[in-house]
C-alpha positions in Angstrom: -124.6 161.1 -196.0 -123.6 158.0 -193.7 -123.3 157.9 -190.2 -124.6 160.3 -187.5 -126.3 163.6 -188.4 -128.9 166.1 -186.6 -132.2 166.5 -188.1 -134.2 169.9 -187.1 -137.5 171.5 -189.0 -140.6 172.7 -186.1 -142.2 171.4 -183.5 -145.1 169.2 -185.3 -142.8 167.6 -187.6 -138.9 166.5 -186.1 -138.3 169.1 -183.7 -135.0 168.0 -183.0 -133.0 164.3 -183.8 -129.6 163.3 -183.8 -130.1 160.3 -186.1 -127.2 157.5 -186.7 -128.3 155.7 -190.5 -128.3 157.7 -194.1 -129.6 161.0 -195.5 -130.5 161.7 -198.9 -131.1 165.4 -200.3 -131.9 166.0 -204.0 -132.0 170.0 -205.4 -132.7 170.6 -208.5 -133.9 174.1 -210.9 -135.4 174.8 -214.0 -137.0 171.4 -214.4 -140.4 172.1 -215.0 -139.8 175.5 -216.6 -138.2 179.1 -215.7 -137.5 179.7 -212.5 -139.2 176.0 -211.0 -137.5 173.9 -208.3 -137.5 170.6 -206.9 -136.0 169.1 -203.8 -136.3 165.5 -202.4 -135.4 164.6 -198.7 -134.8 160.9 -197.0 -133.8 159.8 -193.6 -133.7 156.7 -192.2 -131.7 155.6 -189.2 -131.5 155.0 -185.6 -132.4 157.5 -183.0 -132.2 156.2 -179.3 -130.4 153.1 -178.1 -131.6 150.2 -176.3 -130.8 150.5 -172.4 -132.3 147.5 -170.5 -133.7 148.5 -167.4 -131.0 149.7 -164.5 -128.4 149.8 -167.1 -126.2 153.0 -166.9 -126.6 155.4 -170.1 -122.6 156.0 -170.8 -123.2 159.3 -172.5 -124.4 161.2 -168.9 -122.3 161.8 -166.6 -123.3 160.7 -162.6 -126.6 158.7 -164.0 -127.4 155.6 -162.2 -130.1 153.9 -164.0 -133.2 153.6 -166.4 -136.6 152.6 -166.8 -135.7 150.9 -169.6 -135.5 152.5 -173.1 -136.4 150.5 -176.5 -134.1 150.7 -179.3 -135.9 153.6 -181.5 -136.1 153.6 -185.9 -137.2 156.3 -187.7 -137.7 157.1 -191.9 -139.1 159.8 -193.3 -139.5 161.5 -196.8 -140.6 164.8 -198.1 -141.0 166.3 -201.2 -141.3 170.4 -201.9 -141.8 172.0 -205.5 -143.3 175.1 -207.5 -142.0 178.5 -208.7 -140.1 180.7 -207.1 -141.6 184.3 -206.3 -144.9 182.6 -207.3 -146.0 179.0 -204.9 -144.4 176.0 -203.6 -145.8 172.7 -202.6 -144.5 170.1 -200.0 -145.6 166.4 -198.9 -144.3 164.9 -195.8 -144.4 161.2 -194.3 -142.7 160.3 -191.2 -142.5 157.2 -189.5 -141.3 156.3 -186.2 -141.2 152.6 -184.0 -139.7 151.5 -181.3 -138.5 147.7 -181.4 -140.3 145.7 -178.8 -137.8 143.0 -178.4 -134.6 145.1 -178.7 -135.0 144.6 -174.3 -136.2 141.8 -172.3 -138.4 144.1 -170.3 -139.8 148.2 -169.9 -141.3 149.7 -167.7 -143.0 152.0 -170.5 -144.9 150.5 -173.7 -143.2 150.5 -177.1 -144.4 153.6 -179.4 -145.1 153.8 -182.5 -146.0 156.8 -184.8 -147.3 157.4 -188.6 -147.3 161.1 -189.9 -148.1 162.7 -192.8 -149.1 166.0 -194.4 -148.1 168.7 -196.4 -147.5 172.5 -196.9 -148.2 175.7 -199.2 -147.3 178.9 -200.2 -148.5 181.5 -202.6 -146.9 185.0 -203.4 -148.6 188.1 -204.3 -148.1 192.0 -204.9 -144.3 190.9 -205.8 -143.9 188.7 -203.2 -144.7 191.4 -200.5 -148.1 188.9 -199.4 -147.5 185.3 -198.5 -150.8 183.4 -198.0 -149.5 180.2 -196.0 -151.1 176.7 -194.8 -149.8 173.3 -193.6 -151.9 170.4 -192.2 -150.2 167.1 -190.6 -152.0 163.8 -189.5 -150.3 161.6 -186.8 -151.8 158.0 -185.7 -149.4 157.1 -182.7 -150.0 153.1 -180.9 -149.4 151.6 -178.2 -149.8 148.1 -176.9 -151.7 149.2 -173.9 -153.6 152.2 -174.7 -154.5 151.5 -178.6 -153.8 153.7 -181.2 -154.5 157.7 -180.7 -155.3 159.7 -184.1 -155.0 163.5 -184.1 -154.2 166.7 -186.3 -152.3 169.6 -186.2 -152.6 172.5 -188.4 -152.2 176.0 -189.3 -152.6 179.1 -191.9 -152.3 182.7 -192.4 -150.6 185.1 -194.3 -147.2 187.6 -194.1 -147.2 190.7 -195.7 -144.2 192.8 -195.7 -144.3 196.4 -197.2 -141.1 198.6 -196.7 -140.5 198.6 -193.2 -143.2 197.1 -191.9 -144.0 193.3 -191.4 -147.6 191.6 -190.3 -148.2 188.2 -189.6 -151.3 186.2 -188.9 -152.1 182.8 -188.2 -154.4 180.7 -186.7 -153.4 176.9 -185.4 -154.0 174.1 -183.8 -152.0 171.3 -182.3 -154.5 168.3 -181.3 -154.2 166.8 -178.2 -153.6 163.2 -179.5 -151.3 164.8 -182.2 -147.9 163.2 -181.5 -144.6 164.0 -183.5 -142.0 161.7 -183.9 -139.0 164.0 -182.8 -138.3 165.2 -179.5 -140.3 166.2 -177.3 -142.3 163.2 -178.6 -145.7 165.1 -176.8 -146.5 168.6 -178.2 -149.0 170.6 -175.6 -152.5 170.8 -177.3 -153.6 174.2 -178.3 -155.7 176.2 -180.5 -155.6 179.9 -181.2 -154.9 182.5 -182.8 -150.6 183.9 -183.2 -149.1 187.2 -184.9 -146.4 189.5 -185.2 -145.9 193.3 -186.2 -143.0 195.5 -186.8 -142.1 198.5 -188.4 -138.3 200.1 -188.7 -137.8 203.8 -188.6 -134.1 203.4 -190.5 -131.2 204.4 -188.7 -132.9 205.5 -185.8 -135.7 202.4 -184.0 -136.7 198.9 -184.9 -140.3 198.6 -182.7 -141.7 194.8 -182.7 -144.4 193.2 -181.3 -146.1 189.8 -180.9 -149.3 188.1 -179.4 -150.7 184.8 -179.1 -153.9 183.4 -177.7 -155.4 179.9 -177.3 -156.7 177.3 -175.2 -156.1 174.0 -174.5 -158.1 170.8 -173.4 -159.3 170.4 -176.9 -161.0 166.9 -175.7 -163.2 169.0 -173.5 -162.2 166.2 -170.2 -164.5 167.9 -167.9 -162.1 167.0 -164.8 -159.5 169.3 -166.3 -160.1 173.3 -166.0 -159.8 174.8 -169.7 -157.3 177.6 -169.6 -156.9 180.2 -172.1 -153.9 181.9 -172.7 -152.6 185.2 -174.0 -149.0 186.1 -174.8 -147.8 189.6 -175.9 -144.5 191.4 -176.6 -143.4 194.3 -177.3 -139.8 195.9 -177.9 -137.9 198.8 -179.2 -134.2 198.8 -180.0 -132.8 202.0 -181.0 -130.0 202.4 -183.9 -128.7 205.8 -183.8 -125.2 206.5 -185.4 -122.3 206.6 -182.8 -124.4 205.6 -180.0 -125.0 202.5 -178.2 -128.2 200.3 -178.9 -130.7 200.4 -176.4 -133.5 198.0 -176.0 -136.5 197.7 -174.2 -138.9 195.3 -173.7 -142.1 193.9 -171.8 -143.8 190.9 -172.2 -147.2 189.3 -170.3 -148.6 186.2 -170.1 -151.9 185.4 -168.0 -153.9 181.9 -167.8 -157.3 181.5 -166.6 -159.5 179.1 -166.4 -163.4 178.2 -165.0 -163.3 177.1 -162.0 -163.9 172.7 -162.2 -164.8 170.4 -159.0 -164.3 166.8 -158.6 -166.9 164.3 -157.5 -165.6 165.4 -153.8 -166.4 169.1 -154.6 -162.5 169.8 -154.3 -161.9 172.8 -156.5 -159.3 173.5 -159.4 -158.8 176.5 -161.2 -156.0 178.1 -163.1 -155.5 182.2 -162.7 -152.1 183.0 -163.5 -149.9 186.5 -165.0 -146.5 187.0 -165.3 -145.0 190.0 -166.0 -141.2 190.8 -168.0 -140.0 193.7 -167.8 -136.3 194.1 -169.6 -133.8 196.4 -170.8 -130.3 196.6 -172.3 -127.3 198.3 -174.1 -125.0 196.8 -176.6 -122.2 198.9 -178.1 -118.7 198.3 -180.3 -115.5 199.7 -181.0 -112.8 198.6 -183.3 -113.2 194.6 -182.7 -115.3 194.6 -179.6 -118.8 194.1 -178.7 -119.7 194.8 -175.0 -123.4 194.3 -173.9 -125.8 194.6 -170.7 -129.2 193.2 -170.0 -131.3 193.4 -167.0 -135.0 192.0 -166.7 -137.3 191.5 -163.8 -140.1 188.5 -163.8 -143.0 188.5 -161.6 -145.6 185.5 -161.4 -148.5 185.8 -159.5 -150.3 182.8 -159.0 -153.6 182.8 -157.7 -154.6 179.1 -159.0 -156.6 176.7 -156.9 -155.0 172.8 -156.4 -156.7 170.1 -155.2 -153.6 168.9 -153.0 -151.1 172.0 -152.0 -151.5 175.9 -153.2 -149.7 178.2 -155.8 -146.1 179.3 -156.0 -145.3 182.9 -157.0 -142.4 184.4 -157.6 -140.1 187.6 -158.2 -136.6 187.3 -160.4 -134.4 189.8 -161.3 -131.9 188.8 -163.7 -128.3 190.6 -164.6 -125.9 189.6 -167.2 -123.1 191.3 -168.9 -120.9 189.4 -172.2 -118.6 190.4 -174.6 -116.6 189.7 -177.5 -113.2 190.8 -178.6 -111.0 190.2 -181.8 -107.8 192.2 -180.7 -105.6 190.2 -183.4 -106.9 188.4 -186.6 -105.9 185.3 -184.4 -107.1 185.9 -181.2 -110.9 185.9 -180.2 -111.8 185.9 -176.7 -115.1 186.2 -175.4 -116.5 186.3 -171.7 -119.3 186.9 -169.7 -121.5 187.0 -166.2 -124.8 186.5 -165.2 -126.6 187.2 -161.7 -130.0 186.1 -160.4 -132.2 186.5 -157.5 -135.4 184.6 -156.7 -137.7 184.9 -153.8 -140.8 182.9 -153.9 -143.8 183.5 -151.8 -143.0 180.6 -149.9 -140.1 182.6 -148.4 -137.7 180.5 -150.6 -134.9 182.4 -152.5 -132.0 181.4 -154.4 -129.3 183.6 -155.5 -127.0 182.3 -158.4 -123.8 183.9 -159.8 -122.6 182.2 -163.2 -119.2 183.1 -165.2 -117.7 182.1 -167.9 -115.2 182.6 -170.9 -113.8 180.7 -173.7 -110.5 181.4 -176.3 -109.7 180.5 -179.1 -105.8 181.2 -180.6 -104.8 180.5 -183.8 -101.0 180.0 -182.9 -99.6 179.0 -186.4 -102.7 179.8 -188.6 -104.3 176.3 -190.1 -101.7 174.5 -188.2 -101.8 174.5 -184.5 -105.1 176.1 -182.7 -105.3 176.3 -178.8 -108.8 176.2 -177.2 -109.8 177.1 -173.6 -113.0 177.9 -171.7 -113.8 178.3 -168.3 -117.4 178.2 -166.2 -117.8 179.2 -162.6 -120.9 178.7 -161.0 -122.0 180.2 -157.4 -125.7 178.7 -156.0 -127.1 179.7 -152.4 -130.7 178.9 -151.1 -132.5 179.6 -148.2 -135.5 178.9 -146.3 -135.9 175.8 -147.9 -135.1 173.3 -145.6 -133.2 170.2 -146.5 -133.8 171.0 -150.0 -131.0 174.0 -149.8 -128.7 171.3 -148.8 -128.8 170.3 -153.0 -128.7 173.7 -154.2 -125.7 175.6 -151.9 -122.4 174.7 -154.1 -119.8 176.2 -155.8 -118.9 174.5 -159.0 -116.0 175.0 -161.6 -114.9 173.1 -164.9 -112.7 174.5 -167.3 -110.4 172.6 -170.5 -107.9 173.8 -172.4 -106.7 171.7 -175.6 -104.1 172.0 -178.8 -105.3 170.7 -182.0 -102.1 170.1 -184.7 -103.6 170.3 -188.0 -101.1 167.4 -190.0 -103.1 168.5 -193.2 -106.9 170.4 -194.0 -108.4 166.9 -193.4 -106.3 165.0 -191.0 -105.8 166.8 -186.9 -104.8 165.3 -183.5 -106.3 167.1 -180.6 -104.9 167.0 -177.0 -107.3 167.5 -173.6 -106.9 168.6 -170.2 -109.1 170.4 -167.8 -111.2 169.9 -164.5 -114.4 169.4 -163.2 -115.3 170.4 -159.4 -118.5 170.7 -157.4 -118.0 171.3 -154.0 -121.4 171.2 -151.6 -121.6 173.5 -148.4 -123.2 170.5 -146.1 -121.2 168.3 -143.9 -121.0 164.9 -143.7 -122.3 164.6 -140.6 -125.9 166.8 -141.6 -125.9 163.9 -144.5 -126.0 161.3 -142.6 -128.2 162.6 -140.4 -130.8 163.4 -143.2 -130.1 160.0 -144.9 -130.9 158.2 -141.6 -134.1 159.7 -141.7 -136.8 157.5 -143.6 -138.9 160.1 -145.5 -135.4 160.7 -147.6 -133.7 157.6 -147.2 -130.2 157.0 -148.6 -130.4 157.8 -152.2 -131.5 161.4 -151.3 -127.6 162.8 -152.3 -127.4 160.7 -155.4 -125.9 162.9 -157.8 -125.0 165.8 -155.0 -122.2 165.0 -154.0 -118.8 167.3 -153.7 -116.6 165.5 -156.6 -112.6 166.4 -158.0 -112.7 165.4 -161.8 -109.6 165.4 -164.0 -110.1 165.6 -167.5 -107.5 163.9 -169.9 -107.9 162.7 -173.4 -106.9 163.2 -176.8 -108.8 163.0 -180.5 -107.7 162.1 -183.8 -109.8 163.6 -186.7 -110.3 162.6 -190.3 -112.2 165.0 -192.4 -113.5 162.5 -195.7 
């Protein structure tokens, strides 16, 4: 493959890319004997431009400037072979670089980043136990802080048996460990992460899933060490003729020692929040019609240094569906309400709708396209702030593809985009004036009318 393509695999490796250069995939079976495999990857391209600094990135919309941004090569390789039903094998190497003199000046350092490692799986009891492992090395440099070596790693098995499914794993991800996708930094954690399910057929699916670790693995004793523990658990009911209801809870808490500075100012990290959810999801002839509600509560009893800890209360709505009335007509739709109240006295209420179509008018010939998003944002109590986050906001484009031939099209495009803020001009002015927000404090919050207009010509080779 030429030209641009989007790389994905986890989080360690190239979490996710869009990549402009070449891509080479090899498959092959039976090479090495009955049921064997073999499968060679390569990448090699550009992923991120070169933006000198206050230059205007053209692909976001209402941006005004950058801190400078290298121009940004990456290559990689990987290699995966064995048996299947019995083990497999894989190498990895990924490199990464950013080119120092593709702008005359940055305010952040070029990076550069070596990986490599590799992966394993064995099968058992007919493939019903999977023992698993993979390991990964990354060396990351910089020209002012020096290079930064670190691993990441994990293991476990997955044994499935009938209904039921059990996985556990223990991990690591180092804190100097660096990937060369996006996010470029992974948090550092180590700990232990599982799931377990079991299906009662026809009638509930129950699953459940836990994680615990900690983080600071460089032990910096001016940073509190938190642990953290995540578990799930759900039940989604699949009785004949009914609806599906699902239920679910989930809770997190983080705690740390308590650590002091050299001016005996304490920091410590006590945290839990609390998910409490439900829904229903039903269909009839072509229809699928779902509801969801959860609730999220954070309390947040940590100690800062500078300021104190935000809790909060959400409680969360949404309704979508999906309709096929005719083989050439889908139309799908939704809505989704919010509240949050902070124990600040903030809140912020949110109302978001949507819906999108898609008609086939002369099947494989002409195809018209539409969607539609209305947004409705209020805050309170927040002081100037609100003044950014009380808008109503609607964009919406409609478009008519001709299809000349299966590889040849020409798309026309029309729509709006409008954002339209509750404060006046003269409460802006009034803020701007004053020197703790200056006048830059509206940049990108400001009521706009945008037309949309355009056409495409596609070639399918």
């Amino acid at each position: 493959a030429l030209g641009d393509y989007f790389e994905s695999s986890d989080e360690v490796f190239i979490q996710s890319r869009e990549i402009r250069g070449a891509k080479y995939r090899y498959s092959g079976r039976d090479i090495f004997g009955a049921r064997s495999f073999l499968e060679f990857n390569a990448i090699g391209g550009i992923v991120q431009k070169a933006q000198q600094i206050d230059s205007r990135l053209t692909d976001l919309y209402k941006q005004y400037e950058t801190s400078g941004q290298f121009r940004r090569y990456i290559a990689g390789a990987w290699l995966a072979g064995g048996k299947t039903g019995q083990y497999d094998l894989g190498l990895r190497f990924l490199w990464g670089r950013d080119e120092e003199k593709s702008i005359p000046t940055s305010i952040n350092d070029p990076l550069g980043n070596q990986l490599f490692g590799g992966n394993l799986n064995a099968y058992f009891w007919e493939r019903r136990i999977r023992l698993f492992g993979e390991y990964y090395f990354s060396n990351r440099d910089t020209l002012s802080f020096g290079d930064a070596r670190d691993n990441s790693f994990k293991g476990g098995f997955d044994l499935r048996y009938r209904q039921a499914k059990l996985i556990l794993m223990y991990q690591r991800i180092g804190f100097n460990y660096f990937t060369v996708g996006y996010p470029f930094l992974e948090i550092d954690k180590q700990g232990l992460k599982g799931q377990a399910g079991y299906l009662f057929p026809k009638i509930v699916a129950i699953n459940s899933d836990f994680e615990y670790y900690r983080n600071n693995l460089d032990d910096d004793p001016a940073i509190p060490t938190a642990t953290t523990q995540i578990a799930n658990v759900s039940a989604t009911t699949f009785f004949k003729g009914w609806p599906e209801f699902t239920l679910r809870y989930g809770l997190r808490a983080d705690n740390s020692k308590t650590v002091y500075d050299s001016e005996l100012r304490a920091t410590k990290v006590k945290k839990l929040t609390q998910k409490y959810e439900g829904g229903i999801g039903f269909n009839f002839d072509h229809t699928r019609l779902s509801l969801s509600g959860i609730y999220l509560e954070l309390d947040d009893k940590s100690l800062f240094v500078a300021g104190s800890p935000l809790g909060t209360k959400q409680l969360i709505f949404s309704f979508n569906f999906f309709t096929r009335a005719v083989t050439n007509l889908f139309f799908s739709g939704g809505a989704v309400y919010s509240t949050l109240d902070m124990t600040n006295n903030q809140k912020n209420v949110n109302a978001y709708a949507y819906e999108s179509i898609r008609w086939d008018i002369i099947p494989r010939k002409l195809k018209l396209e539409n969607t539609l998003t209305l947004i409705r944002n209020n805050a309170e109590n927040g002081g100037t702030q609100d003044m950014l986050s009380d808008y109503l906001q609607m964009a919406g484009e409609v478009s008519l593809e001709y299809f000349f031939s299966n590889e040849l099209s020409l798309k026309i495009i029309a729509g709006i985009d409008a954002k339209d803020f509750d404060y006046s001009t003269p409460a802006a002015l009034l803020v701007i004036s004053d020197p703790n927000f200056g006048p830059t404090y509206f940049n990108g919050n400001e009521t706009y009318n945008g037309l949309i207009v355009g056409g495409e010509l596609n070639w399918i080779f």
